[in-house]
Structure formats: C-alpha cells, structure tokens
TIMARMAR-991463 format. One record per residue: x, y, z of N, C-alpha, C, O in turn; residue number from 1; residue in three letters. Coordinates in Angstrom, 2 decimals. Example, Ala and Ser with C-alpha at 12.3 -4.5 7.8 and 13.67 -1.06 7.14 Angstrom:
# residues 2
      n_x      n_y      n_z     ca_x     ca_y     ca_z      c_x      c_y      c_z      o_x      o_y      o_z  seq  type
    13.19    -5.69     7.80    12.30    -4.50     7.80    13.20    -3.30     7.80    14.24    -3.32     8.46    1   Ala
    12.85    -2.25     7.08    13.67    -1.06     7.14    12.90     0.03     7.87    13.41     1.14     8.04    2   Ser
END
This chain:
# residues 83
      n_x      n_y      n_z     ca_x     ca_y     ca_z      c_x      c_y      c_z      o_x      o_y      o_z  seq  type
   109.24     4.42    57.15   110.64     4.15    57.30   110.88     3.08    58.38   111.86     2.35    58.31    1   Unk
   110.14     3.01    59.22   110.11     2.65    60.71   109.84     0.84    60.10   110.69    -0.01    60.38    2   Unk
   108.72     0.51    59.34   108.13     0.09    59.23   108.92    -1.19    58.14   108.66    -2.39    58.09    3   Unk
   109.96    -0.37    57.32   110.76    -1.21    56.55   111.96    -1.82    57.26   112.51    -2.80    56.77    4   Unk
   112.44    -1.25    58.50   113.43    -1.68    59.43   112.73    -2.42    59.93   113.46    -3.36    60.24    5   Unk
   111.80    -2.63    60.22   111.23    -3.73    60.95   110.92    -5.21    60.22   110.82    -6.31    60.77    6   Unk
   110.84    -4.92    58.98   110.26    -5.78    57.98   111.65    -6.63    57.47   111.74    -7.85    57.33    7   Unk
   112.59    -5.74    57.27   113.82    -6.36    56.79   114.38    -6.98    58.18   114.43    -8.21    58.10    8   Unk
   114.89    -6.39    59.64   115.15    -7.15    60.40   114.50    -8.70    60.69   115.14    -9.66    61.13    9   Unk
   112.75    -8.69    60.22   111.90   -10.07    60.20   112.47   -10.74    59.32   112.92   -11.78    59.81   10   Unk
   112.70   -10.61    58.02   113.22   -11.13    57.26   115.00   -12.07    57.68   115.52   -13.16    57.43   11   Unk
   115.34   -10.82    58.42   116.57   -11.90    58.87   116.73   -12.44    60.34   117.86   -12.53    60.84   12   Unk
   115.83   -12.71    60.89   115.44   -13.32    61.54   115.16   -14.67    61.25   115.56   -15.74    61.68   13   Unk
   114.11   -14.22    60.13   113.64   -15.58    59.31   114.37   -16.73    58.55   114.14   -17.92    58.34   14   Unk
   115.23   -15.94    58.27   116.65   -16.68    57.35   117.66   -17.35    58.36   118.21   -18.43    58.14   15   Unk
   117.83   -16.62    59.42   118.71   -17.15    60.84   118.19   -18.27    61.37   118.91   -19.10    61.93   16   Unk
   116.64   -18.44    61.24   116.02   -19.22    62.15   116.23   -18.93    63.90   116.26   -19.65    64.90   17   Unk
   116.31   -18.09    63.74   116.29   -17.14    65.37   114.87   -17.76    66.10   115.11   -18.06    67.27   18   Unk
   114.11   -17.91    65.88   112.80   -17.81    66.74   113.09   -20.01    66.94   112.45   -20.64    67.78   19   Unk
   113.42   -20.23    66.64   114.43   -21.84    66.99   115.35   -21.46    67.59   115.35   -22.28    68.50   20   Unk
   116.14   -20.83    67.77   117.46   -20.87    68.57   116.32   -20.01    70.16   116.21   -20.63    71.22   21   Unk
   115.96   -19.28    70.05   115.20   -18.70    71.12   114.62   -19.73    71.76   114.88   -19.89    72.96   22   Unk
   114.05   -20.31    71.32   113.16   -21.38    72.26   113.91   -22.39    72.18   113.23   -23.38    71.90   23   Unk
   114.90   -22.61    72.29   115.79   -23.73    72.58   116.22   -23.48    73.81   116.00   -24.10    74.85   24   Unk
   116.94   -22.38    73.57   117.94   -21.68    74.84   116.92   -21.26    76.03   117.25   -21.33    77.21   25   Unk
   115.65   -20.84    75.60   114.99   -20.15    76.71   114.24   -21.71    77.57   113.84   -21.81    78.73   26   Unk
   114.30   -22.85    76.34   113.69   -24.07    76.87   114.99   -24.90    78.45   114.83   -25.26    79.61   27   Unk
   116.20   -24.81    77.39   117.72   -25.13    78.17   117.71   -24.12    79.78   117.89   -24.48    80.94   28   Unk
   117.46   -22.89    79.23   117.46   -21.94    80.47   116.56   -22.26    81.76   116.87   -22.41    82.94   29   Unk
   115.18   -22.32    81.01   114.21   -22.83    82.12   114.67   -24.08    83.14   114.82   -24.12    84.36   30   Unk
   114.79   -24.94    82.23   115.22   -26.24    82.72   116.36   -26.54    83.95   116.34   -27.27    84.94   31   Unk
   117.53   -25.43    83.28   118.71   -25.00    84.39   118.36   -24.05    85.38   119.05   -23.98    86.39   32   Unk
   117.09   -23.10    85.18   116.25   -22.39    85.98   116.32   -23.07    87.19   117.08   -22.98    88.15   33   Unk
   115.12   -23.96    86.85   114.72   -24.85    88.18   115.55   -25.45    88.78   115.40   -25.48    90.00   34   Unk
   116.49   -26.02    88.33   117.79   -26.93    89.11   118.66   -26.04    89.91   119.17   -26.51    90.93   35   Unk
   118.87   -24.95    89.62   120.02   -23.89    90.27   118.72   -22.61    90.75   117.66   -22.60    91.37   36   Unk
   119.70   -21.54    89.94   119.07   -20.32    90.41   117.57   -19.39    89.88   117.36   -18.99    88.73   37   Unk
   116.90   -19.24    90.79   115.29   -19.39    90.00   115.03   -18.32    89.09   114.06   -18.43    88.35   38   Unk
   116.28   -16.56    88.99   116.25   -15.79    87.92   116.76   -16.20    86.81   116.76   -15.35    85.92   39   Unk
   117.28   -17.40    86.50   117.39   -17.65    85.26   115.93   -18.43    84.55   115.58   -18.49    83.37   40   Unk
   115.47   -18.82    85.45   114.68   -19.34    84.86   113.49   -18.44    84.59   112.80   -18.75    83.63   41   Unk
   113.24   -17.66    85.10   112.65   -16.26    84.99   113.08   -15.46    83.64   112.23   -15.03    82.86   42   Unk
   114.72   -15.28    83.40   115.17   -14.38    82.57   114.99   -15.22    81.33   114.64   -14.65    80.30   43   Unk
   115.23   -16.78    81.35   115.10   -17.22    79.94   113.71   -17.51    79.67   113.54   -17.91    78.52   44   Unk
   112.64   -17.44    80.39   110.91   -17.76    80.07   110.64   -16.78    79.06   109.61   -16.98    78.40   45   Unk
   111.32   -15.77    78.78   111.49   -14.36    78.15   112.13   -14.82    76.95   111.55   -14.22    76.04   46   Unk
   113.00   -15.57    76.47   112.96   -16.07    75.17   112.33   -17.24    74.53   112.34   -17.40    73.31   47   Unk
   111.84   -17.98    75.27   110.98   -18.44    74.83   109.57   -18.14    74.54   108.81   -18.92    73.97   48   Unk
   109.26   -17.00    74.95   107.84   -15.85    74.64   107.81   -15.59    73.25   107.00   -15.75    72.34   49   Unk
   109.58   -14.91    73.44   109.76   -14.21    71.89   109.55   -14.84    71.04   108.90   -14.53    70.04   50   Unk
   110.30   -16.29    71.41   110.16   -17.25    70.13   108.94   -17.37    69.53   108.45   -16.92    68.50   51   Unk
   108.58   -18.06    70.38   107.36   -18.29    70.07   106.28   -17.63    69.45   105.33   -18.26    68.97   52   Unk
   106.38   -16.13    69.42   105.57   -14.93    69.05   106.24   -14.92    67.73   105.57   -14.69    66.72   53   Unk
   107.39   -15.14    67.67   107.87   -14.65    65.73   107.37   -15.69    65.25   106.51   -15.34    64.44   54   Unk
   107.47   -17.43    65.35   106.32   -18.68    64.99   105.03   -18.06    65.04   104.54   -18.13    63.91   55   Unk
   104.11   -17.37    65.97   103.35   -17.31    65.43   102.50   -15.77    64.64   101.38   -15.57    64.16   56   Unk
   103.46   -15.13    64.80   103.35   -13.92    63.51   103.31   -14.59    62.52   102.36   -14.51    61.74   57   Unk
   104.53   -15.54    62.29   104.94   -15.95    60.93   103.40   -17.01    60.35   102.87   -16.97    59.24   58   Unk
   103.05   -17.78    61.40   101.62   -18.45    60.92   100.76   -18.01    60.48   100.11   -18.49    59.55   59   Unk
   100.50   -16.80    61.16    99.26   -15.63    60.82    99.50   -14.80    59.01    98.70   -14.43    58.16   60   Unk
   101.08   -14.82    59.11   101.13   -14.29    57.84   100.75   -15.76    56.77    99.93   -15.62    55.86   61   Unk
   101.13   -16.51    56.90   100.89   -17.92    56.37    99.57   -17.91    55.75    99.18   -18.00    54.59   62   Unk
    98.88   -17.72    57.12    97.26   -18.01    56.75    96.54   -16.60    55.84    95.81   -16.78    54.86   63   Unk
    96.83   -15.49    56.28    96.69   -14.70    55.84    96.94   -14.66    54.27    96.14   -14.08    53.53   64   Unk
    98.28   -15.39    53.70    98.00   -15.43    52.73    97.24   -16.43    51.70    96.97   -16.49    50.50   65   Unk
    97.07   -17.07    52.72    96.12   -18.80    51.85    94.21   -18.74    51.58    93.25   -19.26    51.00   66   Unk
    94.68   -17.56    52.64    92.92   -17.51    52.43    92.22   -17.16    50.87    92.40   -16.18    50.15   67   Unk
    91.35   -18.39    50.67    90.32   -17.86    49.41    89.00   -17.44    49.81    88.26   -17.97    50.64   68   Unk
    88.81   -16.39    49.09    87.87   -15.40    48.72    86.72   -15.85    48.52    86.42   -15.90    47.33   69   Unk
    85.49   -16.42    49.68    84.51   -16.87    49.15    83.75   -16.49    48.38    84.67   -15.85    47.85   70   Unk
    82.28   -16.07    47.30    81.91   -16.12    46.23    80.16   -16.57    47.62    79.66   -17.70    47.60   71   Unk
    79.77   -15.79    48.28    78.83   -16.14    49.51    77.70   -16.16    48.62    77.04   -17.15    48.90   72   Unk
    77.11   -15.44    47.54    75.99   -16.07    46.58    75.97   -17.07    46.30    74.84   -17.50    46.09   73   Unk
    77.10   -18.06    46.13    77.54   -19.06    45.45    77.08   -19.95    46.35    76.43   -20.92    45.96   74   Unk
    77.37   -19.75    47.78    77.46   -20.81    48.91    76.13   -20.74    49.59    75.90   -21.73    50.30   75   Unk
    75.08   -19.74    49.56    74.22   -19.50    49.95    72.72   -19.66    48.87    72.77   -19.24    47.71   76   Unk
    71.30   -20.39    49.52    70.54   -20.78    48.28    69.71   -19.50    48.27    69.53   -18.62    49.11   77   Unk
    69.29   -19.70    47.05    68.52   -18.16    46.53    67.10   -18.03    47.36    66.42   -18.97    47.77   78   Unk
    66.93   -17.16    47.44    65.79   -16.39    48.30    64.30   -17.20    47.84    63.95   -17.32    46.67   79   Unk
    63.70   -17.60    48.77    62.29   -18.08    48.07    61.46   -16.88    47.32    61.65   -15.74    47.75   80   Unk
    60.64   -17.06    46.34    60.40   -16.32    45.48    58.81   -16.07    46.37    58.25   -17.08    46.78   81   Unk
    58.20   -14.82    46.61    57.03   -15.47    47.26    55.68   -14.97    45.78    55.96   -14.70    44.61   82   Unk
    54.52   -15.00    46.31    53.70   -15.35    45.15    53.05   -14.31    45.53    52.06   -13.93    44.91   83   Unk
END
C-alpha cells in the first residue's frame, strides 16, 4: 500500500517537473545564502540534494530499463578441447 503512494506521488512529481524547480530554488537560495544570511544557504543546499536524488533515481530507472540481456556463451570462446 505504502509502496503505491509512493510510486504515484513519483509519478507526479515527474509530470510537475519538481526535481527542476528544486534545484533551481535551492541553486537561487545558495547563491542568496552566501550574500546575506548563511542559514539560508544551509536550508536551501537541502533542495538541491533532493533534486538532484529524484534526477538520479529517475536515471537508474532509465538504465535499468535499457539494459540487454547478454547471451555470455555467445561472447565468450569455447573451451579448448584437450586430447
């Protein structure tokens, strides 16, 4: 159950483009971090983590699904035969 709330919230995440708006703001935040007060720049380094972590969940699922199935007999030469 747990597991489909989580899956559908990714999903709209994904559609929002949330993990872009995160690392924008947490990029904007940092930046205004350093110029002013140094907990912001602290509090927004924290969305740009996130961001960045749903990019790269989302890659891993990417690759995860592209991978082909090597056939390692195929790729490997046959055993010397001995006498």
């Amino acid at each position: 159950m747990i597991s489909k709330q989580v899956k559908e919230y990714y999903k709209l995440l994904k559609t929002k483009k949330v993990d872009n708006i995160l690392i924008i703001v947490g990029i904007a935040g940092v930046i205004i971090g350093l110029l002013t007060i140094p907990i912001i720049n602290q509090v927004c380094a924290w969305f740009v983590l996130i961001g960045f972590s749903i990019k790269l969940y989302d890659f891993t699922e990417e690759i995860e699904r592209n991978i082909i199935p090597y056939d390692f007999n195929k790729l490997l030469p046959p055993p010397r035969k001995r006498n």
